[in-house]
C-alpha positions in Angstrom: 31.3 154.2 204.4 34.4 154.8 201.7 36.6 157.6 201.9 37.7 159.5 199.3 41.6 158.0 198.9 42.3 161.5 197.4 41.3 163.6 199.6 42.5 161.5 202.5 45.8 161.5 201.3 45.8 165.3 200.5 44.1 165.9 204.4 47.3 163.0 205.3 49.9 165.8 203.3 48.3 168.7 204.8 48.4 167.7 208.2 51.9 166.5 207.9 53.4 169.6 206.9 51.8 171.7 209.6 53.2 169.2 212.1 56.2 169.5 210.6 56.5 173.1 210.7 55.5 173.5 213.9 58.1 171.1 215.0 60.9 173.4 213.3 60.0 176.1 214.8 60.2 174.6 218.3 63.6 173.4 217.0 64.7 176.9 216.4 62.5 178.4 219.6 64.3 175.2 222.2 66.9 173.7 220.2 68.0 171.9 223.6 64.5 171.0 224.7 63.7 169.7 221.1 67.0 167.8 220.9 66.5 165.7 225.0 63.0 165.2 223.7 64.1 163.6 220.3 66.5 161.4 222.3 63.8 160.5 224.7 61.7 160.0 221.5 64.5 157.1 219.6 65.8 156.1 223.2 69.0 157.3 222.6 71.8 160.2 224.2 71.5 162.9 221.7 73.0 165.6 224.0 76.2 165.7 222.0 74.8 166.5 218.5 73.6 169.6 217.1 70.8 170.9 214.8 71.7 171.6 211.9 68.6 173.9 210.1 67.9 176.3 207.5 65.1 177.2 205.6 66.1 174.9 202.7 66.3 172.3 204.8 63.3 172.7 206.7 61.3 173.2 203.0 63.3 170.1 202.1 61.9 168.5 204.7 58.4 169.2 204.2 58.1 168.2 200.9 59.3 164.7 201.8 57.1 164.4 205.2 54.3 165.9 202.6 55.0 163.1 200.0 55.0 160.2 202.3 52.1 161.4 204.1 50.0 161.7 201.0 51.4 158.7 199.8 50.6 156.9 202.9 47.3 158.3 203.7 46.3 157.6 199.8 47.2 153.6 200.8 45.4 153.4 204.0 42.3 154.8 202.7 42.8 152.3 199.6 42.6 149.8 202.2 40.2 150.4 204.0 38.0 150.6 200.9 38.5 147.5 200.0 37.9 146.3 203.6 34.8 148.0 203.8 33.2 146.3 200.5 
């Protein structure tokens, strides 16, 4: 079966952004939850640092994590084209 690289990478994008929206909005819901559980996440004490987050940011940020995903999904469905053959 081949996938569709495009559309792969587009559902990669997509996906990403959600996530990542969803993820700033717990930042801004449980900035302390959100902050012990990215620690937890890089195995490091985070507990002295703030958030720092504003819309620009967070629309910053989104357009990166969308880029990258698309990017990367685009690749891996390459890939596995070319495995699949």
């Amino acid at each position: 079966m081949k996938l569709n690289a495009m559309k792969f990478g587009l559902a990669s994008s997509i996906s990403a952004s959600i996530l990542w929206l969803i993820c700033s909005v717990l930042v801004i819901i449980m900035p302390e939850m959100m902050m012990s559980m990215s620690g937890d996440m890089v195995h490091m004490e985070l507990r002295d640092m703030n958030w720092h987050l504003s819309v620009f940011g967070v629309a910053v940020g989104m357009v990166g994590w969308f880029v990258m995903a698309g990017a990367m999904g685009w690749i891996l469905a390459s890939i596995y084209n070319r495995l699949d053959s």
